[in-house]
C-alpha positions as CSV (number, residue, x, y, z in Angstrom):
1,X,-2.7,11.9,28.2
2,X,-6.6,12.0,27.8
3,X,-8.3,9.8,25.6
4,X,-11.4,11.1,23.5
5,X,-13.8,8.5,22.4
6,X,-14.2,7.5,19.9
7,X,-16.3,6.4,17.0
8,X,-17.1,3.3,15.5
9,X,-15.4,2.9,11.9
10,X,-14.4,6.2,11.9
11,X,-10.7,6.9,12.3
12,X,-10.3,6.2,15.8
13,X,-6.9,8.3,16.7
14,X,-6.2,11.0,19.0
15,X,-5.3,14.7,17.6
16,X,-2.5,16.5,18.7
17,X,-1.0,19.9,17.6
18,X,1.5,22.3,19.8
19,X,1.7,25.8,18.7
20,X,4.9,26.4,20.2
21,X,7.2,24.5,17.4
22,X,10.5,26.6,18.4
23,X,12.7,24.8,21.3
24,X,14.5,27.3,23.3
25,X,15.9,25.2,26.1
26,X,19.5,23.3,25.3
27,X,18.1,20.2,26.7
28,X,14.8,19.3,26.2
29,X,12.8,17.2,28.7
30,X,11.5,13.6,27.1
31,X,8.2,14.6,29.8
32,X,7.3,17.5,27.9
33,X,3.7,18.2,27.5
34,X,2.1,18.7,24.4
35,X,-0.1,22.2,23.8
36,X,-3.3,22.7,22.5
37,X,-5.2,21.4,19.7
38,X,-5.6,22.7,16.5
39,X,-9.1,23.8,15.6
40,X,-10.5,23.5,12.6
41,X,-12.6,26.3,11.0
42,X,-16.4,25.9,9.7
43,X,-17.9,26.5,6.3
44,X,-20.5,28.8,5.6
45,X,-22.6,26.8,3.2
46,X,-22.0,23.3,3.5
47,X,-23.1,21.0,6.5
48,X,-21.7,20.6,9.6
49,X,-21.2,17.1,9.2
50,X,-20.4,16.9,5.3
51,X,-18.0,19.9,6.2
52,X,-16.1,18.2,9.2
53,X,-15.8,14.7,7.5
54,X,-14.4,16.6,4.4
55,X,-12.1,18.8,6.7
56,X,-10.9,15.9,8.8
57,X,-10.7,13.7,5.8
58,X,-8.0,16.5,3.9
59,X,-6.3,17.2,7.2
60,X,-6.0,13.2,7.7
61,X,-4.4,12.4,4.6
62,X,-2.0,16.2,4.2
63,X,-0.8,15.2,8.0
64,X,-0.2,11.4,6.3
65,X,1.7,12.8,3.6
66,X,3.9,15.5,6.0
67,X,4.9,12.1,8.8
68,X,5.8,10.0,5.7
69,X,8.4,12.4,4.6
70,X,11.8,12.2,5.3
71,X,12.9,14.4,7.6
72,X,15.9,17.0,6.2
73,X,19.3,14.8,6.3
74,X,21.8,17.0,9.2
75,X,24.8,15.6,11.2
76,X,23.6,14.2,14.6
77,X,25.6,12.6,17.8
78,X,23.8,9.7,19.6
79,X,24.8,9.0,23.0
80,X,23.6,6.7,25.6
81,X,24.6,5.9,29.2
82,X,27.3,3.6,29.9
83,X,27.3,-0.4,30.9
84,X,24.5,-1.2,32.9
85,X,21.7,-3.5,33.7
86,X,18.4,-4.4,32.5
87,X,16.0,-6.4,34.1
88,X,15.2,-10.5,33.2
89,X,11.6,-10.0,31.5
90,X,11.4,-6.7,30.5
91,X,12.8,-4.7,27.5
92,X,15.8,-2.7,27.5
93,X,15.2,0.8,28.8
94,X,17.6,3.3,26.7
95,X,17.6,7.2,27.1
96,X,19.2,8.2,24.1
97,X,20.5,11.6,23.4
98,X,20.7,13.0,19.8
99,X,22.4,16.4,19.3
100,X,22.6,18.4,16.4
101,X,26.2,18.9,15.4
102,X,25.3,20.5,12.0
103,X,24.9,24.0,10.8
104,X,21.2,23.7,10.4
105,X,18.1,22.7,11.9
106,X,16.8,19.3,12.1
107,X,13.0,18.4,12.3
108,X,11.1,15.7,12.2
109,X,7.0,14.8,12.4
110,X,5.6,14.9,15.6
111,X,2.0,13.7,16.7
112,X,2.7,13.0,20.0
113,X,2.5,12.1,22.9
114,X,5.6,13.6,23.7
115,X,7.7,16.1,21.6
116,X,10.3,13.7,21.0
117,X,11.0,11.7,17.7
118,X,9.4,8.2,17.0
119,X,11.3,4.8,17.4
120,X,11.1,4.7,13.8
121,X,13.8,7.2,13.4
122,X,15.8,4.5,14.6
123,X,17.5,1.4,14.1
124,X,18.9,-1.1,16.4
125,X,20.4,-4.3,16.3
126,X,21.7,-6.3,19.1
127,X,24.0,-9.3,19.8
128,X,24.4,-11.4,22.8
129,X,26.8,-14.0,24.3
130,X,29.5,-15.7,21.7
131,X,27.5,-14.4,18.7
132,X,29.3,-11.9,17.0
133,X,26.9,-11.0,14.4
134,X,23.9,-8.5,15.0
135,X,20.5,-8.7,14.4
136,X,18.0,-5.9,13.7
137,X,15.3,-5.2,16.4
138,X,12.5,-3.1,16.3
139,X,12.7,-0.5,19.4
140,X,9.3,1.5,20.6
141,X,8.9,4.1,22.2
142,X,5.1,5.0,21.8
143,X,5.1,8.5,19.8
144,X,2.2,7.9,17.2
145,X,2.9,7.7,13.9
146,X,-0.2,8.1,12.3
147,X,-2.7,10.8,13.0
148,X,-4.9,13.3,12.0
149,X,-2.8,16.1,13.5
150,X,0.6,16.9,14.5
151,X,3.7,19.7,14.5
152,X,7.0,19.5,12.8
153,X,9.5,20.1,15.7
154,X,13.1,21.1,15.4
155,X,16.6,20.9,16.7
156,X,18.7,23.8,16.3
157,X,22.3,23.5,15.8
158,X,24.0,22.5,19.0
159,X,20.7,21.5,20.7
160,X,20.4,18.0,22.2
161,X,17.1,16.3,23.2
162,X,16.4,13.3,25.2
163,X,14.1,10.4,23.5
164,X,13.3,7.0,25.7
165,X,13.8,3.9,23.6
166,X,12.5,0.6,24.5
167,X,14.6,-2.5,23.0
168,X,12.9,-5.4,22.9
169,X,15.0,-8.4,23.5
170,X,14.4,-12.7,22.2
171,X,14.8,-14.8,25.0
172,X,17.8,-16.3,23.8
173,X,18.9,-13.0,24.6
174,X,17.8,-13.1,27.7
175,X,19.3,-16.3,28.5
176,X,22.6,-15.2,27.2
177,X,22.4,-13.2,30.6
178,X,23.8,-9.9,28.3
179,X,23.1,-8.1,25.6
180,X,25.2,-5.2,23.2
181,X,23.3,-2.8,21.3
182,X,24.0,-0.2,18.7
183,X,21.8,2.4,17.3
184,X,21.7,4.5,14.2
185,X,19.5,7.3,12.5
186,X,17.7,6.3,10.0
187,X,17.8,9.5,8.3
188,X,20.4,11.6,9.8
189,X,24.2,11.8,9.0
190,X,26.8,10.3,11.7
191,X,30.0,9.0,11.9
192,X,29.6,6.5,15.0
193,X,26.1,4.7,16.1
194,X,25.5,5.1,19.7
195,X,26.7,1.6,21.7
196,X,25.9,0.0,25.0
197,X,26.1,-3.2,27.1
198,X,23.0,-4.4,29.6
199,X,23.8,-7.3,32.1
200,X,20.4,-9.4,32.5
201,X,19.9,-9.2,35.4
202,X,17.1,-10.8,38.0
203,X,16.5,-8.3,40.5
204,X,13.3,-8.7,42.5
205,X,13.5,-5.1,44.0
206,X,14.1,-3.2,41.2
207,X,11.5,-5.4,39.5
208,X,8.7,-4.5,42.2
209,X,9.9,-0.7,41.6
210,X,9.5,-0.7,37.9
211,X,6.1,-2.2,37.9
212,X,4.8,0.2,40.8
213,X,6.1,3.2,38.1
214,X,4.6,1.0,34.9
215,X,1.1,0.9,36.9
216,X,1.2,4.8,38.2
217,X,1.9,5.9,34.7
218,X,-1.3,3.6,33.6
219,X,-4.0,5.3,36.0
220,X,-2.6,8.6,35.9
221,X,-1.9,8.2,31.7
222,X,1.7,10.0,31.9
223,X,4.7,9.9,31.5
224,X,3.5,8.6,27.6
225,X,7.0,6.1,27.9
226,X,6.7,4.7,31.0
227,X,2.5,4.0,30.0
228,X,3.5,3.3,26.4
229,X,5.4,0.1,29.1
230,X,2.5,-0.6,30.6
231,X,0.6,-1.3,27.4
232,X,3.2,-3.2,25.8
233,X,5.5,-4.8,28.1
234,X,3.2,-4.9,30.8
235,X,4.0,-8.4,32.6
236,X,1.6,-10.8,34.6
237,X,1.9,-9.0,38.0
238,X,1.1,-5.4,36.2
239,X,-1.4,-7.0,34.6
240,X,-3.0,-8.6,37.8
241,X,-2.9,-5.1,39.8
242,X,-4.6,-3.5,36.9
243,X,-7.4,-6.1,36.7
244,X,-7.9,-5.5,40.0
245,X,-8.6,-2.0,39.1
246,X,-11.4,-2.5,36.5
247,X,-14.0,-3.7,39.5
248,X,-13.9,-0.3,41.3
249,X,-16.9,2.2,40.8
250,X,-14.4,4.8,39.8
251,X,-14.9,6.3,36.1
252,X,-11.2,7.8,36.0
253,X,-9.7,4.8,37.2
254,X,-11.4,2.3,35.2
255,X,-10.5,4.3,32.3
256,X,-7.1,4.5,32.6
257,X,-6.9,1.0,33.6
258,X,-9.3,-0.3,30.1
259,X,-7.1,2.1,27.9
260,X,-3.8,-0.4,29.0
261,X,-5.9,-3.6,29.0
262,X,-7.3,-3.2,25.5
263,X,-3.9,-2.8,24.3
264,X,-2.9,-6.2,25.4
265,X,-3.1,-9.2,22.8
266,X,-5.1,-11.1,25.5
267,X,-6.2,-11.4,28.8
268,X,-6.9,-14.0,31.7
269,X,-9.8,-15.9,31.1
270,X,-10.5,-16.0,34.9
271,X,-11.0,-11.9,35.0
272,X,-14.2,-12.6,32.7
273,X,-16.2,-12.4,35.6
274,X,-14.8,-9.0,36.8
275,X,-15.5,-7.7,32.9
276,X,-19.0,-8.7,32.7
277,X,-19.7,-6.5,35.7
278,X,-17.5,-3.9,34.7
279,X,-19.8,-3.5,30.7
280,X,-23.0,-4.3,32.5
281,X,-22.0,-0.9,34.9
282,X,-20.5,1.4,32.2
283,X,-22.1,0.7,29.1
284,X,-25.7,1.4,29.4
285,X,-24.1,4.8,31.2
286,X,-24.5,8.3,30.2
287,X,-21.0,9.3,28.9
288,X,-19.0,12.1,30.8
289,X,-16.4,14.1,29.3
290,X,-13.7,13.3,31.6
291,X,-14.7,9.2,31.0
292,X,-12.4,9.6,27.5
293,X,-12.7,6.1,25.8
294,X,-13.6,4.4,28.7
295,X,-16.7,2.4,27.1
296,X,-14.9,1.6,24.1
297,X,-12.1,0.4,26.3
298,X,-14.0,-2.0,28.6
299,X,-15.9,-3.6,26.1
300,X,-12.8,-4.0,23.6
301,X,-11.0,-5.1,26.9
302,X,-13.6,-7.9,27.9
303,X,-13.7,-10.0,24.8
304,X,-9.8,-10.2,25.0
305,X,-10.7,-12.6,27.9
306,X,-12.4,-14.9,25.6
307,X,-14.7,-15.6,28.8
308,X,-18.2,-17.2,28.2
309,X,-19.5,-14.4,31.0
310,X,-17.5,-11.2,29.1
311,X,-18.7,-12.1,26.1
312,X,-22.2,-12.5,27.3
313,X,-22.3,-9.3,29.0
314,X,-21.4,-7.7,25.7
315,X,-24.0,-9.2,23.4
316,X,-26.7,-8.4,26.4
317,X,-25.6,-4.9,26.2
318,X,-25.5,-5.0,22.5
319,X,-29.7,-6.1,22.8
320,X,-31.1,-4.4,25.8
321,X,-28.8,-0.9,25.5
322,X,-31.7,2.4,24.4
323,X,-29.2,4.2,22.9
324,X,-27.7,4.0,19.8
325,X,-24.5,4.8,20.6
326,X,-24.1,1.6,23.3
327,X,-24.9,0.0,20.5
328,X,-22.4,1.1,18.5
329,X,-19.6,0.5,20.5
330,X,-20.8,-2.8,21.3
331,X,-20.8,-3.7,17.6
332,X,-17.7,-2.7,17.1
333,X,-15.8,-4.4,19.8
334,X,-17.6,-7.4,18.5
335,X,-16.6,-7.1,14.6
336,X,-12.9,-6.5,16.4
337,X,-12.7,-9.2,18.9
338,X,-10.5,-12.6,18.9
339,X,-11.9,-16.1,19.0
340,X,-12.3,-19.0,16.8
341,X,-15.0,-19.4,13.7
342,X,-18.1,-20.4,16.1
343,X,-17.2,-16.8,18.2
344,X,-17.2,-14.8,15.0
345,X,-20.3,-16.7,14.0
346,X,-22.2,-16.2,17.1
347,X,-21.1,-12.7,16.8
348,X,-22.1,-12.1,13.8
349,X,-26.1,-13.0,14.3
350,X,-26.1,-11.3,17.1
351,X,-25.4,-8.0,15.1
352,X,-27.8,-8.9,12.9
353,X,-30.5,-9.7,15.3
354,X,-29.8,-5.9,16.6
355,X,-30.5,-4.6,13.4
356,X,-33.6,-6.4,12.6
357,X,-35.0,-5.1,15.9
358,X,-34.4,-0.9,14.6
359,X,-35.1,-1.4,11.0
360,X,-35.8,2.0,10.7
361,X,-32.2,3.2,12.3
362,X,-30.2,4.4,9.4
363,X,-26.9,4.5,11.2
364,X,-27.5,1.3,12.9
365,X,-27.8,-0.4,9.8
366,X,-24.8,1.3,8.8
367,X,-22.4,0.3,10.9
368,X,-24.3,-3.5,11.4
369,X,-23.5,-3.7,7.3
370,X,-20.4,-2.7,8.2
371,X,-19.4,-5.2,11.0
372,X,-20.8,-8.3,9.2
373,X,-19.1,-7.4,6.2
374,X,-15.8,-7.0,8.3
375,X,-16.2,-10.9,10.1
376,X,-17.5,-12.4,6.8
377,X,-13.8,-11.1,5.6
378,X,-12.3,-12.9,8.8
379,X,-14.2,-16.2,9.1
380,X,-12.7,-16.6,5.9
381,X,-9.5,-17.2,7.4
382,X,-8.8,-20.7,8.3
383,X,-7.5,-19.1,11.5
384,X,-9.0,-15.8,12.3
385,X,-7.0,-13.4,13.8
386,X,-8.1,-10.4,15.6
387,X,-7.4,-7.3,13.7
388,X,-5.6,-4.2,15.2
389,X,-7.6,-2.5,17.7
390,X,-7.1,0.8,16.4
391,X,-5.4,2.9,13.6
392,X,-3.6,4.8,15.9
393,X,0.0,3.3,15.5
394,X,2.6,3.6,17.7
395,X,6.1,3.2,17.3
């Protein structure tokens, strides 16, 4: 999966579409890859940039209203693999199979990025060791579920298609050393939720085997589940190996490897050092197309280290950078990033103190109006909390 850059304060998501919306096969593969993107058509007589912020307004809040609807109610079968294990640390891994046992079609709202339905079709409770009553969990799986494109997909009658569930588990789970789990639509019809049994166990191999899967599917951005793991269950070895990666002088592999790491809540303090080389190399850069977000990502990436270098390199950037657009990425992983009310602060002025230097930049100004407005909100907090790095949502 490619990553396009992306723009400061404007919606920052990634646009799917797949013109093939029939399935013909019986049993659809959860590694599917999506087709191309829609394209949108130009006016005649208005701007191209009114025009394409109108468009992708309309299309953004029309695809909004199509994932929010139901999809049509149908009888379904769930089914997943027998009693097994799962791993102390890590999630449990669930390839669920829904088939359509009714007479008609069932669809749902697909953005990607796979052609599989969202985690939030589903829900899941567990129980573990003498407990007898369950407790709803939320299960992921990384499909988006907002966007500003997508394709209603379909399961015919008798069809059945794989979707990978992640089930997050409490460590008093984990400590239980087992865990049962049930699953239900959440807006399909059927008589008996799909249940399973996963022993905890602590495997060192398997372990090992996992991660080296969790940090191929980082650099090479696929399978969309078993990165969607890396960027949310990713644990301290993955996230090691993948530091690592951000010092080489590779664009493609520092992408990849920023896309996971700006998707953690934090990072190691002691990788600062690595960071403040790694914005000092790609900021000031000339973008190329096959970089994706990689910019965005390092920067964003950085100040989750909370490092006294990172953070430097970014506000250097943020002052020295010629063009605008450095600028504007630094800005916003500034107006985004975590720390205390002196960090915001400090932050702050130093946005300011960019926009006093190009009085005469429009857009600068813009977006610097912007970003103060956006930390004023959050040193109002009595403890500020980074927002979300993105409005792409995955479930």
């Amino acid at each position: 999966m490619r990553s396009r850059p992306r723009g400061a304060f404007v919606l920052r998501d990634l646009m799917y579409s797949d013109g093939a919306l029939g399935m013909k096969a019986k049993k659809h593969s959860v590694e599917t890859l999506l087709g191309k993107p829609a394209v949108a058509p130009c006016a005649r007589h208005t701007s191209p940039i009114g025009w394409m912020q109108l468009f992708c307004a309309v299309l953004f809040v029309a695809s909004s209203l199509q994932a929010a609807e139901q999809p049509k109610p149908g009888k379904v079968t769930l089914a997943v693999p027998g009693n097994g294990g799962t791993l102390v640390g890590w999630p449990v891994i669930v390839e669920l199979t829904l088939t359509n046992n009714g007479t008609e079609p069932i669809d749902w709202w697909c953005l990607g990025p796979g052609l599989y339905p969202t985690a939030e079709h589903f829900t899941v409770q567990i129980r573990s060791g003498g407990n007898n009553e369950w407790h709803d969990v939320r299960p992921t799986n990384g499909q988006y579920i907002q966007g500003s494109f997508g394709a209603k997909r379909q399961l015919k009658p008798g069809e059945s298609i794989a979707i990978p569930l992640a089930i997050p588990l409490p460590l008093s789970a984990q400590k239980d050393g087992g865990v049962t789990f049930r699953i239900l639509p959440r807006f399909w019809h059927t008589d008996t939720p799909a249940e399973g049994f996963r022993q905890i166990v602590d495997d060192p191999g398997e372990t090992d085997r996992l991660r080296a899967k969790v940090i191929m599917a980082a650099l090479a951005q696929k399978p969309p589940f078993l990165q969607h793991l890396a960027m949310k269950y990713a644990d301290d070895v993955v996230i090691d190996a993948l530091l690592k990666l951000v010092t080489v002088d590779n664009a493609k592999i520092v992408s990849a490897t920023a896309t996971v790491l700006a998707r953690q809540n934090s990072l190691p303090e002691r990788a600062g050092n690595d960071f403040a080389v790694a914005v000092r190399r790609w900021l000031p850069r000339s973008p190329q197309p096959e970089w994706g977000g990689l910019r965005e990502y390092v920067a964003e990436a950085a100040l989750k280290t909370q490092s006294e270098a990172a953070r430097g390199a970014v506000l250097e950037v943020l002052q020295n950078a010629s063009e605008l657009r450095c600028k504007l990425i630094a800005i916003d992983a500034l107006r985004l990033s975590p720390g205390d009310h002196d960090w915001l602060r400090r932050a702050r002025l130093s946005i300011n103190a960019a926009q006093r230097a190009s009085p005469m930049d429009v857009e600068l100004s813009r977006f610097a109006e912007l970003a103060t407005k956006w930390l004023d909100n959050r040193l109002r907090q009595p403890n500020p909390k980074p927002p979300s790095m993105t409005s792409l949502k995955v479930g």
